[in-house]
C-alpha positions in Angstrom: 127.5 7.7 214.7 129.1 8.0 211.0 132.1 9.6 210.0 131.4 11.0 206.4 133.6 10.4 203.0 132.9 12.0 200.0 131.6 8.3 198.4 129.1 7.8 201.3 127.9 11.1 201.6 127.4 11.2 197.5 124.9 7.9 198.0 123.9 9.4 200.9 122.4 12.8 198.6 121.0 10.3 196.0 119.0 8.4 198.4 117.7 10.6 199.9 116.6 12.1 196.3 114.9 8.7 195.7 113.2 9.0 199.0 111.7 12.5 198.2 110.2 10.8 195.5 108.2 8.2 197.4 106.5 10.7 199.5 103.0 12.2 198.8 102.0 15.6 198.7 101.2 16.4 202.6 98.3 18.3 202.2 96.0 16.1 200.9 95.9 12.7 202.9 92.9 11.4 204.2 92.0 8.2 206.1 90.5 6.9 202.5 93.9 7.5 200.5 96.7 5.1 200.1 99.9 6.2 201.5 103.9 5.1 201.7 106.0 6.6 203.7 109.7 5.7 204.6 110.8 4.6 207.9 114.4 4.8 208.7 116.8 3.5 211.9 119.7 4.8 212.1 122.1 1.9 213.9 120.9 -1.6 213.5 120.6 -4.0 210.6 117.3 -6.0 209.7 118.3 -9.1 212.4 118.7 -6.2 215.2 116.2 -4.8 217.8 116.1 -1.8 216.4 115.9 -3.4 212.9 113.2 -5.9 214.0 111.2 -2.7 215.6 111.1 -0.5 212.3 110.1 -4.0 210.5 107.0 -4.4 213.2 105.9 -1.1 212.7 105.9 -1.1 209.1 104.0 -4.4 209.4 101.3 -3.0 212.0 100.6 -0.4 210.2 100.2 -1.7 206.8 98.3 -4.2 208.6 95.5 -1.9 210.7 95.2 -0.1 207.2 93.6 -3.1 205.1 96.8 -3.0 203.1 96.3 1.1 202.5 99.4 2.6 204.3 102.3 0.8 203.7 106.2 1.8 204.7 109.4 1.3 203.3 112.4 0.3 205.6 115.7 1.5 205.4 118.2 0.2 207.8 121.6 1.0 209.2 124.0 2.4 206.3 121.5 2.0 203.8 121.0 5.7 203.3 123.1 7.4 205.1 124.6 7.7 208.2 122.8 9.4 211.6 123.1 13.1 210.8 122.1 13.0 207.4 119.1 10.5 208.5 118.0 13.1 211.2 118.9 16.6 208.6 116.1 14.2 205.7 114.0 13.9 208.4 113.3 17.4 209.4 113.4 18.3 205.5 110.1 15.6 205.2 112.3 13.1 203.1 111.8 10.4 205.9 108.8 10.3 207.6 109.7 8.3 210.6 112.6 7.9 212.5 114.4 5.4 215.1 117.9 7.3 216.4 118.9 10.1 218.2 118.3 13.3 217.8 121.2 15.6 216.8 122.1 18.4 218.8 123.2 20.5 215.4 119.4 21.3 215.6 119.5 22.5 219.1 121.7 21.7 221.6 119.2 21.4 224.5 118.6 18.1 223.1 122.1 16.6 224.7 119.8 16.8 227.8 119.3 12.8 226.3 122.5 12.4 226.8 123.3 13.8 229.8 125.8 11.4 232.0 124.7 9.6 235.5 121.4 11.5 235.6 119.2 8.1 236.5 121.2 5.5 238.3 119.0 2.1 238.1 116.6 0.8 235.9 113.1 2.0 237.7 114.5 5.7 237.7 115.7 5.0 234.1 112.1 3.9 232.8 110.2 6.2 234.8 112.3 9.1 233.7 112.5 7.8 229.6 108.6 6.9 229.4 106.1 8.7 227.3 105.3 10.5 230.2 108.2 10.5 232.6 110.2 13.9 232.9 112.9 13.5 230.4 110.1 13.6 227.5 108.0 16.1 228.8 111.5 18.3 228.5 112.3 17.4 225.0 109.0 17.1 223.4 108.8 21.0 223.0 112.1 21.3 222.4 111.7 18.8 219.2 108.2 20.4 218.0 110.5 23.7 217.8 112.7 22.1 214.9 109.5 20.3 213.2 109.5 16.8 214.7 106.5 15.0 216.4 108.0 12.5 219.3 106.1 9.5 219.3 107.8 7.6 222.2 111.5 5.6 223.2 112.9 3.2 222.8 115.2 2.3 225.9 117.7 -0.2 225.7 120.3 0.1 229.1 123.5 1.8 230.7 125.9 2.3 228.2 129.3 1.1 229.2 133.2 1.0 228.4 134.6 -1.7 226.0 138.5 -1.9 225.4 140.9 -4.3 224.1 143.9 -5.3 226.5 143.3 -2.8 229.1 140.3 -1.4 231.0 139.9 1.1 234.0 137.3 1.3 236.3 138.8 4.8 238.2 139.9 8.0 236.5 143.7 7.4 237.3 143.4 4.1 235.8 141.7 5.6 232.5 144.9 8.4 231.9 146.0 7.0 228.4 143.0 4.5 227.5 141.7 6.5 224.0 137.6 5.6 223.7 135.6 6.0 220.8 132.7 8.2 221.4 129.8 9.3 219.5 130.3 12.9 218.8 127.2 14.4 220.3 127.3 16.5 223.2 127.6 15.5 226.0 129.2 12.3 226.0 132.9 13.3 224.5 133.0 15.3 227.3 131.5 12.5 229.5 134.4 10.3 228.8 137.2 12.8 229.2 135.5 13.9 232.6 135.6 9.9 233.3 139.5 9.9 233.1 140.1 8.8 229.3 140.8 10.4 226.1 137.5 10.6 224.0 137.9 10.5 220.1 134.5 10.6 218.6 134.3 8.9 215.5 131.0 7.9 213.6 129.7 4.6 213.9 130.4 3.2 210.8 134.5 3.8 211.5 134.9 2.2 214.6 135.8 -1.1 213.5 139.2 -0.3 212.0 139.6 2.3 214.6 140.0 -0.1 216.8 141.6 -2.7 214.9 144.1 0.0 214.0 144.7 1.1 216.7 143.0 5.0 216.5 141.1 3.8 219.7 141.4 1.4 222.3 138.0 0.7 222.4 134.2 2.0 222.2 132.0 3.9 225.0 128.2 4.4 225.6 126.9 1.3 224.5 124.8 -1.0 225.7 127.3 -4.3 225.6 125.0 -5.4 222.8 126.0 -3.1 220.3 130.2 -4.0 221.3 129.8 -7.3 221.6 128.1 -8.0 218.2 129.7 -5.6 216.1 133.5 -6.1 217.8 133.7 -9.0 219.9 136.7 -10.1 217.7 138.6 -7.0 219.0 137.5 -6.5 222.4 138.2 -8.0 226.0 136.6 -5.8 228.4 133.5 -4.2 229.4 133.2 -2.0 231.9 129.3 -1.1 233.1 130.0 2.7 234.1 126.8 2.9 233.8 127.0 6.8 232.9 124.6 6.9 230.2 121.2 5.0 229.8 121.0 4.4 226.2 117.7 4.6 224.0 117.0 5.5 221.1 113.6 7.9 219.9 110.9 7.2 217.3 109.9 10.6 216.0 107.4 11.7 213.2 108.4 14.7 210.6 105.6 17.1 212.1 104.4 18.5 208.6 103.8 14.8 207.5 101.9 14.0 211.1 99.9 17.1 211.1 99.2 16.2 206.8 97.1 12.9 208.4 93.6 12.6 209.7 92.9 11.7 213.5 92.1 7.9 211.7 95.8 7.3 210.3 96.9 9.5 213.2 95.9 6.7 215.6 97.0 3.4 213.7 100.9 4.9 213.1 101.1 6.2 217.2 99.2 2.6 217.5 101.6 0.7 216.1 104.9 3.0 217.8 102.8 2.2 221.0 103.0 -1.4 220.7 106.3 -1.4 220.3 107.5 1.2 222.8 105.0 -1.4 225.3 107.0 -4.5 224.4 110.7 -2.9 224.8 109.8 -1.0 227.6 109.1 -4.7 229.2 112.0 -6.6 227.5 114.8 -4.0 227.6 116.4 -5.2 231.2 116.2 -9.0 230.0 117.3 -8.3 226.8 120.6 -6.3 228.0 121.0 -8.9 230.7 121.4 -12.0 228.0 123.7 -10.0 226.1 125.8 -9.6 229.0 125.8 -13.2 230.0 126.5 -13.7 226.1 129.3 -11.9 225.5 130.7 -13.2 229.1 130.4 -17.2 227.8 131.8 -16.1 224.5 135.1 -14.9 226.4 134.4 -11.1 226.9 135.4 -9.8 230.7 132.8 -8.2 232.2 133.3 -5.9 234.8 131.4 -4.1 237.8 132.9 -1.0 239.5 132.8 -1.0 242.7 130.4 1.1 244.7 133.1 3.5 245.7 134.6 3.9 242.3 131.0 4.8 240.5 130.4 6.9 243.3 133.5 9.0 242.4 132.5 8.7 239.0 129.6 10.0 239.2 130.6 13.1 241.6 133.6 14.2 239.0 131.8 14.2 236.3 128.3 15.5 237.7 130.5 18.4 238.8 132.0 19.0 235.2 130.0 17.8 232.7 126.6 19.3 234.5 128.1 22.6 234.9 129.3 22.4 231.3 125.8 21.4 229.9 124.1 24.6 231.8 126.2 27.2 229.3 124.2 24.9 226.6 121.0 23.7 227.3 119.9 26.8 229.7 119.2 27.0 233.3 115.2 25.7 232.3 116.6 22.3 231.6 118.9 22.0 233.9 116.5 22.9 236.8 114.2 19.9 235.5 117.2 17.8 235.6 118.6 18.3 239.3 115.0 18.2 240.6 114.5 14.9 239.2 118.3 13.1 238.5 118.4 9.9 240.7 120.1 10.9 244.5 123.2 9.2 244.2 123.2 8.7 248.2 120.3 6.3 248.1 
């Protein structure tokens, strides 16, 4: 979600130096060693979900371990922005990860992203779970590039937040420039959607839109809008064309380095965590909407004849699109199981 200057991409470079540092030689851990390992999210600082759930897991593990693996946590910004997070990761200078996986690596992973493929919340979990569909298409694809997935972390249907003016059509959107995170698919999500994408990294979006670059952000839950630029935003729209969550993945060389003992108390501890938001996620999103509507955002519902055509244009764009990309393989998976948008 970060744009890059030279300044940040400099620290970025040293820290992840220091990191390399703190990790131990992969081939010789064993259940009766004492271990650190890094742990990094990639949006979120230490008061935010995501913060709190790289904090927990740290704190599980060191505490199943007697005190013998402990991590260090790196939040939001703190060294480095999402691609350079995920490009340490696969080099082994961050052991575990909370983000999204970049598509540089391959781009069969914008399958994650893929717009309107679940349309409600049971289809949503069912399909994101450890076991639902979505994972069983992407956990080979991120073994290929060296990463172990160890579950998701959901969080809701993104939406569209603007200052001023919002649209809930694609006539309505003509004009309306959106921030949007520059992974495949979702630019092209939002120009299929009727508005001008500009993707931007996260860490620029706040004087984007205070400058006037952008009129406002897309694909985020309203959490992630509402805390970050409530002073600049009146509207958000729940398109609903993306479920947002985020991954927790392993670098595979540093997985396959531990013994079945450690193994278990670092999947442990992702499991418990995966558990609790996999239980919470709907509630959570829900008080943030019913927070950022008593704190004077407008929220607003399309109706069912405006997501409909929503979902239609841009299934019939984006979809065909994605196909040249992530290969007929994944797309067959995705049509056989993408919510029917008639029921």
């Amino acid at each position: 979600m970060k744009s890059k200057n030279p300044t940040k991409a400099s620290s970025g470079i040293i820290a992840a130096l220091v990191i390399a540092a703190l990790c131990f030689s992969a081939s010789t851990w064993a259940s009766d060693e004492e271990l650190k390992f890094t742990i990094a999210t990639e949006a979120g600082d230490r008061e935010s979900p995501n913060g709190q759930a790289v904090k927990k897991i740290a704190d599980l593990v060191e505490k199943q371990s007697d005190g013998r693996i402990t991590m260090n946590v790196f939040y939001q910004d703190e060294i480095g922005g999402p691609q350079e997070l995920f490009d340490q990761l696969v080099r082994g200078n961050i052991d575990l990860f909370l983000g999204w996986p970049q598509t540089s690596y391959d781009e069969r992973l914008g399958v994650l992203q893929l717009p309107y493929m679940t349309l409600g919340w049971e289809d949503a979990l069912d399909a994101y779970a450890k076991d639902g569909w979505v994972s069983e298409v992407v956990e080979p694809i991120l073994s290929d590039i060296g990463l172990e997935y160890l579950g998701p972390f959901p969080e809701g249907f993104g939406g569209i937040a603007t200052a001023e003016t919002y649209a809930t059509n694609y006539e309505d959107a003509q004009g309306i420039k959106l921030r949007s995170q520059p992974i495949f698919p979702l630019p092209q999500t939002i120009q299929a959607m009727g508005f001008q994408a500009v993707p931007i990294d996260w860490s620029e979006v706040y004087t984007s839109i205070q400058t006037g670059v952008v009129d406002g952000d897309s694909s985020n839950v309203i959490f992630w809008d509402y805390t970050y630029f409530n002073d600049l935003l009146d509207y958000f729209v729940h398109s609903k064309h993306n479920f947002s969550f985020y991954t927790f993945l392993m670098n595979q060389n540093s997985w396959k380095a531990l013994d079945d003992e450690d193994r278990g108390i670092i999947a442990g501890a992702v499991e418990v965590v995966v558990n609790e938001q996999f239980q919470n996620a709907k509630a959570e999103d829900e008080k943030w909407i019913q927070k950022a509507q008593e704190d004077g955002m407008k929220y607003v519902v399309p109706s069912d004849e405006e997501m409909a055509a929503w979902v239609k244009r841009v299934r019939e764009t984006v979809w065909v699109e994605a196909e040249e990309t992530m290969g007929e393989e994944v797309m067959a998976a995705v049509r056989e199981h993408a919510s029917d948008p008639s029921k």
